[in-house]
N, C-alpha and C positions, 0 to 999 in steps of 0.2 A: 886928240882924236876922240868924236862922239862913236856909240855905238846904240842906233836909232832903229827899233823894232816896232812896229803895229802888232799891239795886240783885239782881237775882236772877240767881244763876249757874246754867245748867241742867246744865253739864259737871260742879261741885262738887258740885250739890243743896245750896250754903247760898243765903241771904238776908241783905243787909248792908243796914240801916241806917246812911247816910252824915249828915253835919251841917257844910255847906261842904265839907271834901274828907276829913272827918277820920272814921273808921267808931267810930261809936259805939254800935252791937249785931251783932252775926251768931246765925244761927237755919239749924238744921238744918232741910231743906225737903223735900216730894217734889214730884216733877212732873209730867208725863203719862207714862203709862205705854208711850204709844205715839213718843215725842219731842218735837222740836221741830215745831212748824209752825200755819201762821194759821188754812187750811183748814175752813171751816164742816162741821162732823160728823163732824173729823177723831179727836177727843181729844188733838188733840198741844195744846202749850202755846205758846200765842204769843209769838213774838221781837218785838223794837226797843221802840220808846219808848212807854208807856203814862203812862195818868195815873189817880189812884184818884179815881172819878166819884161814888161814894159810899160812905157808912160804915155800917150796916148792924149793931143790934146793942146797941146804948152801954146799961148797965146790967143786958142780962141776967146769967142767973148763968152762970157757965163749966159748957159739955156744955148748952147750953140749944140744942135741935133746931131748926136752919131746911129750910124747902121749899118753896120759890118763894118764896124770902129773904127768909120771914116764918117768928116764931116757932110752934113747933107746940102749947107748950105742955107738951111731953115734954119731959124730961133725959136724958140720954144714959147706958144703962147696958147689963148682957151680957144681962139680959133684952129689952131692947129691941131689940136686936142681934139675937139667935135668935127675935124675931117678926116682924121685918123685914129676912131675910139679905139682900136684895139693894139695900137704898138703899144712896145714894153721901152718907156723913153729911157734913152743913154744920153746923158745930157753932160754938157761942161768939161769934164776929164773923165779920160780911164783910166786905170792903173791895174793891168792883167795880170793874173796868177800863174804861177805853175808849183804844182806842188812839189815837195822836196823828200817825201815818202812811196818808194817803190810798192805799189799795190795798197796801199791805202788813200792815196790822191792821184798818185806819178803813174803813167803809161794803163793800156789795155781798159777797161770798163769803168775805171774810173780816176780819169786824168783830168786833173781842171782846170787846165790851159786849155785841153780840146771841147772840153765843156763852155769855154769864153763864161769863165765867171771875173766880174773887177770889182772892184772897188768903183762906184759910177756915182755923179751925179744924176737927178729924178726931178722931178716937177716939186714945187716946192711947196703945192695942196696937199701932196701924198703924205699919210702920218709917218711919223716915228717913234720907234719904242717899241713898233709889233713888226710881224712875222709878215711881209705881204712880197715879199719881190719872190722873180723865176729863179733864185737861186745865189742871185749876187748880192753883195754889199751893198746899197741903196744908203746914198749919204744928201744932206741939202746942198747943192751948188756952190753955195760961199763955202760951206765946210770942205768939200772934197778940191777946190782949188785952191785954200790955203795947205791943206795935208797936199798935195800933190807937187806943191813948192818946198814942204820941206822935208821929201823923201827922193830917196831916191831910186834909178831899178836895180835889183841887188837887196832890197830893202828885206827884209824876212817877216813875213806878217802871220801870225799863231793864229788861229780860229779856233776856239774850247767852245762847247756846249754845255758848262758848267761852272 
């Protein structure tokens, strides 16, 4: 029996995939553009111990459009981009959070399951390595559909800001 955790570094901007203590992927990542923090309306991206509540996703095609983490139906491409310059693209898989810390992630002002923050695929122009999403995980397409095959929900994923 493995025991498989996501850890997310917000100081690095990677994502490690652990299995018992041994890291078995790392994945360039961005994160909110505005930092760290639980705060409901904040954009920042929530710290301490989270767990992935659901998966979101399994067999679309990669660059397959989510919005209100159902599919649209669209593929993701520069056209579709210059007719909708302002969405925040959810692309490929989700894998939703809820935190696992009463009053510091979990319930009231700042819960982030209710905040819909994931783990998400994104356009794969958008950089990596810096601070630019509304608050979620922001991973490249191949990366978040291969992490998304080999986790599960239940999965426990840490976010440190240090």
């Amino acid at each position: 029996m493995t025991n498989k955790k996501i850890i997310v570094s917000i100081a690095n901007q990677t994502l490690f995939l652990m299995n018992d203590e041994l890291q078995v992927r790392s994945y360039p990542i961005s994160t909110g553009l505005k930092g760290a923090g639980e705060q409901m309306g904040s954009g920042c991206t929530p710290r301490g111990l989270h767990r992935i509540r659901a998966k979101i996703g399994a067999g679309c095609i990669e660059n397959t459009v989510f919005v209100g983490r159902r599919p649209t139906g669209e593929t993701y491409s520069n056209a579709l981009r210059e007719q909708y310059p302002d969405r925040d693209w959810i692309l490929s898989r989700i894998l939703w959070l809820c935190g696992c810390e009463p009053g510091r992630n979990r319930f009231g002002e700042v819960d982030t399951m209710r905040r819909y923050i994931y783990l998400h695929g994104c356009p794969d122009s958008e950089p990596m390595g810096i601070p630019k999403s509304h608050g979620c995980v922001r991973m490249r397409n191949a990366d978040i559909i291969e992490l998304f095959d080999m986790v599960e929900a239940g999965t426990a994923v840490h976010i440190l800001d240090d």
